[in-house]
Backbone as a ProteinNet text record, in pm:
[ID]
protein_1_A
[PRIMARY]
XXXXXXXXXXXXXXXXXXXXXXXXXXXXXXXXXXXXXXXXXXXXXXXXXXXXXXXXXXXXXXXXXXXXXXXXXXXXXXXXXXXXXXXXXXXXXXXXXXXXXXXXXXXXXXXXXXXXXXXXXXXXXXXXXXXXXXXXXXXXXXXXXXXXXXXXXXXXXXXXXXXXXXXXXXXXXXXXXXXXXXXXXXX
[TERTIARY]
2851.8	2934.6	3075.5	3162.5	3307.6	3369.8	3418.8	3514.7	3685.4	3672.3	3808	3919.6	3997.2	4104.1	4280.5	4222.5	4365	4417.4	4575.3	4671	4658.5	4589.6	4580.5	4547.1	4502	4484.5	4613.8	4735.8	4808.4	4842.7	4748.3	4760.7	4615.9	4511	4385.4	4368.5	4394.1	4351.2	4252.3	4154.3	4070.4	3946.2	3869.9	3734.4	3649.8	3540.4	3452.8	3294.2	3206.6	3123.1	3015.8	2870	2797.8	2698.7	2632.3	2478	2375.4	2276.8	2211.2	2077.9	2102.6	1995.8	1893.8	1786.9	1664	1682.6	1784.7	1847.2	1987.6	2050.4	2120.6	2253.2	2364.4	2449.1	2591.9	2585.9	2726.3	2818.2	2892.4	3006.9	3100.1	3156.2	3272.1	3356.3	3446.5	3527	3529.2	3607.9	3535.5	3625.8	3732	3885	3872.6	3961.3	3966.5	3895	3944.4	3859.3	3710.9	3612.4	3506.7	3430.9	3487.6	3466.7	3586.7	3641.9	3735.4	3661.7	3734	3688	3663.9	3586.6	3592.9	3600.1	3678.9	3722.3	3649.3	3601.2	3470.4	3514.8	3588	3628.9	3518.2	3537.3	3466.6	3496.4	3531	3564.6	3519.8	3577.2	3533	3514.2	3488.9	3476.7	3583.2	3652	3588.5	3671.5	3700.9	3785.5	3700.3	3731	3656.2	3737.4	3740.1	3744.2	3897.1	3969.7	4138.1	4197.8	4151.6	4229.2	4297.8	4248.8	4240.2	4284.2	4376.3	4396.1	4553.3	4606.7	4725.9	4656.1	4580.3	4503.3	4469.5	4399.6	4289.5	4399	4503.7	4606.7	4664.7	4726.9	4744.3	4722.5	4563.9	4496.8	4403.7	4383.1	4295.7	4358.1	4534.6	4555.1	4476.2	4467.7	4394.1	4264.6	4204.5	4121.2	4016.1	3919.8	3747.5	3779.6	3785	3848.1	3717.7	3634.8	3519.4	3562.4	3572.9	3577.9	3450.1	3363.4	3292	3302.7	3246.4	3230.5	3100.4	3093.9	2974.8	2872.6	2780	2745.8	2764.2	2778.5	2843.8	3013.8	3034.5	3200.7	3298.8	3387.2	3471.1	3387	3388.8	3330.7	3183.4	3121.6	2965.3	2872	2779.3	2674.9	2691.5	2676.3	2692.3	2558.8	2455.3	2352.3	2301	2264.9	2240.9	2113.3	1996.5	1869.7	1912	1941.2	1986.8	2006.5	1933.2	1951.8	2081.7	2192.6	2333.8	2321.8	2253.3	2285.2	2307.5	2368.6	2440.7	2324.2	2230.8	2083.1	2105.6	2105.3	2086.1	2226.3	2308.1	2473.8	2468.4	2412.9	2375.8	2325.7	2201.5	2090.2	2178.9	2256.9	2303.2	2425.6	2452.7	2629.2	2510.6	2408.6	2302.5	2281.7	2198.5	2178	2345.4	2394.8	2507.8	2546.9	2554	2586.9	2490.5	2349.8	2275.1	2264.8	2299.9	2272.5	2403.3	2473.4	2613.9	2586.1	2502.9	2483.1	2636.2	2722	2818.2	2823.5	2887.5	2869.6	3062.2	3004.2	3152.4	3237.5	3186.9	3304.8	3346.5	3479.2	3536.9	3557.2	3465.8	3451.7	3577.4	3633	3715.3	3690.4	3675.6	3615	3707.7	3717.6	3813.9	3686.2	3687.6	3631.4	3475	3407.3	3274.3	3233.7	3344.2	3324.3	3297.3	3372.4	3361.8	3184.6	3159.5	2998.6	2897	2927.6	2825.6	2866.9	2991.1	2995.6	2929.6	2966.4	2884.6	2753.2	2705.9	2554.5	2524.7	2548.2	2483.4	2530.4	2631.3	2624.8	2547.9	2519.2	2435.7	2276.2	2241.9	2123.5	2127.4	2230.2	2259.4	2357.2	2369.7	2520.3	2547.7	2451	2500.4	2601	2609.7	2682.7	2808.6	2871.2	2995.7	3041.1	3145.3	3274.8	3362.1	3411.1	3550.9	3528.9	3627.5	3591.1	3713.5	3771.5	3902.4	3824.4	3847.4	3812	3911.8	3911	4051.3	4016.2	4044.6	4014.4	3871.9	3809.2	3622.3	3565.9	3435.7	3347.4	3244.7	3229.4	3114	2973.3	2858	2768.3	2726.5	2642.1	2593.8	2460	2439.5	2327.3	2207.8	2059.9	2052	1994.5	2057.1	2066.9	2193.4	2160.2	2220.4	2258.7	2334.1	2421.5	2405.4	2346.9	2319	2456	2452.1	2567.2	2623.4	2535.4	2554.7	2648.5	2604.2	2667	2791.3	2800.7	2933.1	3069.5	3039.4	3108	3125.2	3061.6	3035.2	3158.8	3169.5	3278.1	3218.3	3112.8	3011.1	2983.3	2956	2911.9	2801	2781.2	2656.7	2722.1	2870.2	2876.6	3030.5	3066	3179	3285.9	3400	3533.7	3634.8	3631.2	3743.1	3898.9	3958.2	4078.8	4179.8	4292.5	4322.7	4494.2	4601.7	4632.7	4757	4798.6	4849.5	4894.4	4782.4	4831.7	4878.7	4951.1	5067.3	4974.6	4883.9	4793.7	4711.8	4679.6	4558.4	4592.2	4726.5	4783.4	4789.4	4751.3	4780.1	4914.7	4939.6	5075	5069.3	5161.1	5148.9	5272.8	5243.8	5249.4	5242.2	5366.5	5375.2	5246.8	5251.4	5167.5	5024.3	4956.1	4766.7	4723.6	4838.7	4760.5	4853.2	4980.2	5038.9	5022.8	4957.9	4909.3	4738	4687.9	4570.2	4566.3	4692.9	4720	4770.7	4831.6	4902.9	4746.5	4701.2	4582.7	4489.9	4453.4	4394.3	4436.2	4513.5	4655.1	4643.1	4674.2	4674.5	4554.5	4428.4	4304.3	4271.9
11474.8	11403.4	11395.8	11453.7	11457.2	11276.9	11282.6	11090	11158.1	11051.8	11070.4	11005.6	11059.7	11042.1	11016.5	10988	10919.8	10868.7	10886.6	10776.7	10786	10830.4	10854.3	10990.1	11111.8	11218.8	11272	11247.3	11319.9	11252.2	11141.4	11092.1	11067.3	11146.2	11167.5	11311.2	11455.7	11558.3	11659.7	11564.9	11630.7	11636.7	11729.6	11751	11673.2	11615	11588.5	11608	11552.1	11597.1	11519	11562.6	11424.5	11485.2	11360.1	11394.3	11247.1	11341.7	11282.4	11157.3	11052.7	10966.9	10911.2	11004.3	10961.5	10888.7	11005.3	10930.8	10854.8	10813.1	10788.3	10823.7	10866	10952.2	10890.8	10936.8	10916.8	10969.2	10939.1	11052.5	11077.2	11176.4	11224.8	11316.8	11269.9	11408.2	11527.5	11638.7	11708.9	11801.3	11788.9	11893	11915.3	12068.5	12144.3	12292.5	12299.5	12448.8	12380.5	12476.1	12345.7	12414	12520.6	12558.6	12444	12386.2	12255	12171.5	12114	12007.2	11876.6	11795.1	11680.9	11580.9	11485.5	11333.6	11308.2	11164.1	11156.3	11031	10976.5	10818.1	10747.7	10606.7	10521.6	10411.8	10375.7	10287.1	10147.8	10048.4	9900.3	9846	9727.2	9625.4	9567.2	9542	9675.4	9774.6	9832.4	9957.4	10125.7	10199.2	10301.5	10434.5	10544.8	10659.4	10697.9	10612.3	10630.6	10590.2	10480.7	10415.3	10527.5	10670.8	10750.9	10890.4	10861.4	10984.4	11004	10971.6	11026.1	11102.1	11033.5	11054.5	11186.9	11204	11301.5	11434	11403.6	11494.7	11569.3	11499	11530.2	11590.5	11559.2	11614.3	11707.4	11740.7	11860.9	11956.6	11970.5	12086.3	12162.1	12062.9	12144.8	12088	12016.5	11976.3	11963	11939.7	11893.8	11783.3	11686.8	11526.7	11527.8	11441	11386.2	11255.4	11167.4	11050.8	11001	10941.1	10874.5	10698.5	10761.2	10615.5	10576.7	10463.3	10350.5	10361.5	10348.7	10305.3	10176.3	10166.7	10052.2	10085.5	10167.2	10173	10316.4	10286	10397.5	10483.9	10632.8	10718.8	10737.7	10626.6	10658.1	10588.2	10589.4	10516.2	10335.1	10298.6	10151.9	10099.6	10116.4	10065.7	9914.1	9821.8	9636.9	9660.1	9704.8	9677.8	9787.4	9787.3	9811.4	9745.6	9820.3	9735.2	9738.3	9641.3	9695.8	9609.7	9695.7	9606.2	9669.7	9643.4	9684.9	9825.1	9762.2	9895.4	10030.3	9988.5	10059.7	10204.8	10090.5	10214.4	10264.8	10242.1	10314.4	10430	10408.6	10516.5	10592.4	10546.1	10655	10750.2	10714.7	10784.5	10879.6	10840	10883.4	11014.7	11023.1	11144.4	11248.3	11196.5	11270.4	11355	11289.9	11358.9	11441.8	11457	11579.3	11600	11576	11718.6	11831	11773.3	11818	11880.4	11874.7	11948.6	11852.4	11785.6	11739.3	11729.5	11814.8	11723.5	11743.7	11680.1	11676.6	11590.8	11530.9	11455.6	11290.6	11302.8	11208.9	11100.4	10996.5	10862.6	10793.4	10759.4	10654.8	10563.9	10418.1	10323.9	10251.2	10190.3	10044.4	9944.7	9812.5	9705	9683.7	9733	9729.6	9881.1	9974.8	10109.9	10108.7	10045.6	10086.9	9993.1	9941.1	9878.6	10052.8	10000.9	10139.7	10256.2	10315.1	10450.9	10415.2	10324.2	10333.5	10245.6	10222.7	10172.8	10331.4	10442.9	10560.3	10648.3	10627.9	10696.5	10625.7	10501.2	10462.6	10578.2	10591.7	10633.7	10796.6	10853.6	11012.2	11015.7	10979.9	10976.9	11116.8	11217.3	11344.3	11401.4	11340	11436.7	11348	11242.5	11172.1	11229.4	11236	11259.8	11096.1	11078.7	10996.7	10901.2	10796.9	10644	10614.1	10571.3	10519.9	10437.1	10268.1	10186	10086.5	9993.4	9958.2	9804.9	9706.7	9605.8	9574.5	9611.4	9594.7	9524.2	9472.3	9369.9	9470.1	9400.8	9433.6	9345.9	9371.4	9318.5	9320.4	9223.2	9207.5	9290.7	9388.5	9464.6	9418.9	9427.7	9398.5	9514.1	9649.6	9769.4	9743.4	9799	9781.2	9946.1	9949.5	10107.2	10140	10278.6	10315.7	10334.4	10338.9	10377.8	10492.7	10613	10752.4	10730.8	10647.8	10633.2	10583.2	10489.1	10415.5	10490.1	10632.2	10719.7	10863.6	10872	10971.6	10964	11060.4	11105.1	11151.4	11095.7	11182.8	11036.6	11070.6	10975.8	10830.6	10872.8	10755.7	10646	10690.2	10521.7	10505.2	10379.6	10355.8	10314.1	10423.1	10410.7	10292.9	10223.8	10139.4	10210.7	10157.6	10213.1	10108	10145	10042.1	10113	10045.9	10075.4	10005.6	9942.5	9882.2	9968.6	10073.5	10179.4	10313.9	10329.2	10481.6	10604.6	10624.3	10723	10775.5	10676.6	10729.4	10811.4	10784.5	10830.1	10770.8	10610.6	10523.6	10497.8	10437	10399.6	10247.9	10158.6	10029.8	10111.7	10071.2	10122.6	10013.8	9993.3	9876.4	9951.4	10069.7	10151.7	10210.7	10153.3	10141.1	10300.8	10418.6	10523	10616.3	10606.8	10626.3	10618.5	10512.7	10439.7	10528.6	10572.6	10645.5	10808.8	10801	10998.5	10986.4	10918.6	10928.6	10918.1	10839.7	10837.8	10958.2	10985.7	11155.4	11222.3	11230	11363.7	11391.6	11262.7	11259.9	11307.1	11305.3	11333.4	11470.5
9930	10023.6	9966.4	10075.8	9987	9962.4	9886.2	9874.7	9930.3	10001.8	10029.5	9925.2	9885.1	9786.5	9868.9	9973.4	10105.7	9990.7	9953.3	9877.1	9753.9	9677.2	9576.4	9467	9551.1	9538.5	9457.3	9460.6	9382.8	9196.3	9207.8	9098	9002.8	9100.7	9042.3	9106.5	9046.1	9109.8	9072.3	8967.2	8921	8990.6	8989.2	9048.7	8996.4	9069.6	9086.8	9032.7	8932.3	8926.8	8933.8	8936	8944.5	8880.5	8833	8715.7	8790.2	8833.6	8939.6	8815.2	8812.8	8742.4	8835.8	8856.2	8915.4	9054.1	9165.1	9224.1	9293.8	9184.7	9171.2	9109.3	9212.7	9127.8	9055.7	8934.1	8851.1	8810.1	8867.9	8876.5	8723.9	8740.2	8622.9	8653.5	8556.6	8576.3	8460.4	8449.3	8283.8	8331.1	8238	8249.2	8127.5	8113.3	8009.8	7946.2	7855.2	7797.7	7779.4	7848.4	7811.8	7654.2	7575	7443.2	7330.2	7410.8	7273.5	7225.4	7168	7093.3	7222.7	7226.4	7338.1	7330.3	7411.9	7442.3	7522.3	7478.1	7620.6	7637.4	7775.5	7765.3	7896	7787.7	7858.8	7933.9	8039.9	8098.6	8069.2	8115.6	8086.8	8190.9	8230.5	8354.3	8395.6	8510.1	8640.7	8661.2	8561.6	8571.8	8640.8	8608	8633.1	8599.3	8602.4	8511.8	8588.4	8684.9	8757.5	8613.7	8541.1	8393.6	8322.2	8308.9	8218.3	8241.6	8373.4	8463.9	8395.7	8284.7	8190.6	8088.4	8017.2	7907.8	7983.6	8069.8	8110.7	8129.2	8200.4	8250	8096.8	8027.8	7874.8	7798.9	7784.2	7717.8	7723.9	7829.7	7893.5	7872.9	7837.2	7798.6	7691.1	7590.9	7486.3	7412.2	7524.7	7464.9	7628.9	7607.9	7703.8	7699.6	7822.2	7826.3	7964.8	7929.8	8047.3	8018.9	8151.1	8190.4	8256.7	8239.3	8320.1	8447.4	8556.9	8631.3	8592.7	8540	8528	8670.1	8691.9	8822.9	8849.9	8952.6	9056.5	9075.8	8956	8962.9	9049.5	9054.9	9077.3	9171.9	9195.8	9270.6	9233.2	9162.7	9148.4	9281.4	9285.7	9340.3	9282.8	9438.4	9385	9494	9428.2	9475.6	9496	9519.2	9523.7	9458	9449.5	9359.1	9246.1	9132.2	9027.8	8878.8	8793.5	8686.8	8609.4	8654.7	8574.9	8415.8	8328.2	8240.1	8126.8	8004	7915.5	7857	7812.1	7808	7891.4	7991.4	8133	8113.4	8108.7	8082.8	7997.1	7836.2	7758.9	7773	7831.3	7885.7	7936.3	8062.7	8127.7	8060.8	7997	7863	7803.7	7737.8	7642.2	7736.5	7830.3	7931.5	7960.5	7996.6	8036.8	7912.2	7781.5	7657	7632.5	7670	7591.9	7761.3	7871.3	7947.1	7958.8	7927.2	7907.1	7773.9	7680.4	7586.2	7449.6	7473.2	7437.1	7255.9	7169.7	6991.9	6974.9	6860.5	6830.7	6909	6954.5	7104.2	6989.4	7085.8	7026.1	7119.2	7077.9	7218.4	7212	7333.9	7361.1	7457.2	7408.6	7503	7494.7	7623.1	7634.7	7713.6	7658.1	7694.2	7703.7	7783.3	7782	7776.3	7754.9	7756.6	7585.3	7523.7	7364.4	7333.8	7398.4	7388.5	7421	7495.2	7594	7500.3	7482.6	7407.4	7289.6	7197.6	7083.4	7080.3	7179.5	7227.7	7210.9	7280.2	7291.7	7162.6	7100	6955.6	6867.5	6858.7	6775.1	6780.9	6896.3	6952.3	6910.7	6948.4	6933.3	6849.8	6704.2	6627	6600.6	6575.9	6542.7	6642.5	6762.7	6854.7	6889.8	6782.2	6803.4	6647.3	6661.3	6545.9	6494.1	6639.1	6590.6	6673.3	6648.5	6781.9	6751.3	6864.6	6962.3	7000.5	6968.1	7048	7082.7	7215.4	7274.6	7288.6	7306.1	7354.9	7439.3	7254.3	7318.7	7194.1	7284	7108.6	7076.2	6937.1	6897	6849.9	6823.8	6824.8	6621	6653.1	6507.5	6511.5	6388.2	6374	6207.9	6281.1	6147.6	6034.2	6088	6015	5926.4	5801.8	5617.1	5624.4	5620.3	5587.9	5471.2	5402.2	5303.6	5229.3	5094.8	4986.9	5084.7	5115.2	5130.9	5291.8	5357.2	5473.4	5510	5379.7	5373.3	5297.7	5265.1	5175.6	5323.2	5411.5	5503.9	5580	5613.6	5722.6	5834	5830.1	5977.1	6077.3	6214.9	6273.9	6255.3	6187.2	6132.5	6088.9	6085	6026.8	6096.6	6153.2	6266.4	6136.3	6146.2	6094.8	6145.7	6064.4	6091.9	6113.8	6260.6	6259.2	6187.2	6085.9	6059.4	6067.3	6198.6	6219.9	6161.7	6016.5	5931.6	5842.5	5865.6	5686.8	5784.7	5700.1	5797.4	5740.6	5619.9	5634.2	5723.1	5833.7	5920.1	6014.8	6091.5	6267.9	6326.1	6278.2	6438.3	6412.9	6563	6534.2	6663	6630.4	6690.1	6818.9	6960.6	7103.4	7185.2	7284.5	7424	7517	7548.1	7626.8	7592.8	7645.4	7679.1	7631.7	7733.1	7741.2	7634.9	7599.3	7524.8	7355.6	7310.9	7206.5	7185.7	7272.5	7289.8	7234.8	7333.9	7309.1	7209.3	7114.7	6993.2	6900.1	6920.7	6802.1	6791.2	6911.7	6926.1	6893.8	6948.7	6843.8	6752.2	6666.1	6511.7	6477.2	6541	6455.4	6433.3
[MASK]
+++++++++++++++++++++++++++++++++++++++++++++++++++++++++++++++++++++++++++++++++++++++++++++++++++++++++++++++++++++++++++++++++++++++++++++++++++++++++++++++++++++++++++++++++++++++++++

């Protein structure tokens, strides 16, 4: 079923895709060489995958940039008997990343997106690299990180961005999506 994009089409002109969950469809978008390296952003509440349409424009030059809509959100299925719950969105990021076949991807979540993205890297860490996270919480775990993990440069263990020390690439930014593409960049 086409969505109409009346009024806004020239400022979202990416295609359309959907990954059908038992049912129920969730939409994305997925610009770029799809052999790059990949940005996989995550939306927050109640935003939806329009947040990311600079980022997406940007960076698709040279890079695989998938945005996801949550269900209930943006151009997905917004069904009333539905389990919307933090589990649930997991699951669904979790599927999309191994049917998409996705490694190496570099998550970027803002708000309840940085929950959910690394709700589903916790689950599949081999196939996350890097984390961009934006104005999102985190939870207390009662998993103990090994010596070996806390020395790793691999997904298994969440890098603190610490955007104080001029070694890393961040850089302090008035602008949401600006402050984003600069940190990717750098990586």
């Amino acid at each position: 079923m086409p969505i109409s994009r009346d009024g806004f089409a020239d400022e979202y002109p990416f295609d359309s895709h959907w990954l059908d969950l038992d049912g129920v469809r969730m939409h994305y978008v997925d610009e770029g060489p799809r052999d790059a390296e990949t940005i996989l952003c995550v939306h927050g509440n109640p935003t939806w995958s329009f947040i990311w349409r600079h980022l997406i424009a940007d960076q698709s030059r040279e890079r695989r940039v998938i945005a996801v809509d949550h269900i209930g959100c943006g151009l997905s299925d917004k069904p009333q008997d539905y389990p919307y719950r933090l589990e649930q969105h997991i699951a669904n990021l979790r599927r999309l990343v191994e049917t998409l076949d996705l490694r190496n991807v570099t998550l970027v979540g803002h708000d309840w997106g940085g929950c959910i993205g690394m709700g589903a890297a916790g689950e599949i860490p081999d196939r996350f690299s890097r984390f961009v996270l934006l104005n999102t919480g985190a939870f207390r775990s009662n998993r103990r990180l090994s010596n070996s993990c806390l020395r790793s440069d691999r997904a298994t263990c969440i890098q603190r961005l610490q955007p104080s020390r001029s070694d890393n690439g961040c850089r302090t930014t008035t602008s949401f999506t600006e402050g984003t593409t600069r940190v990717i960049g750098s990586v």
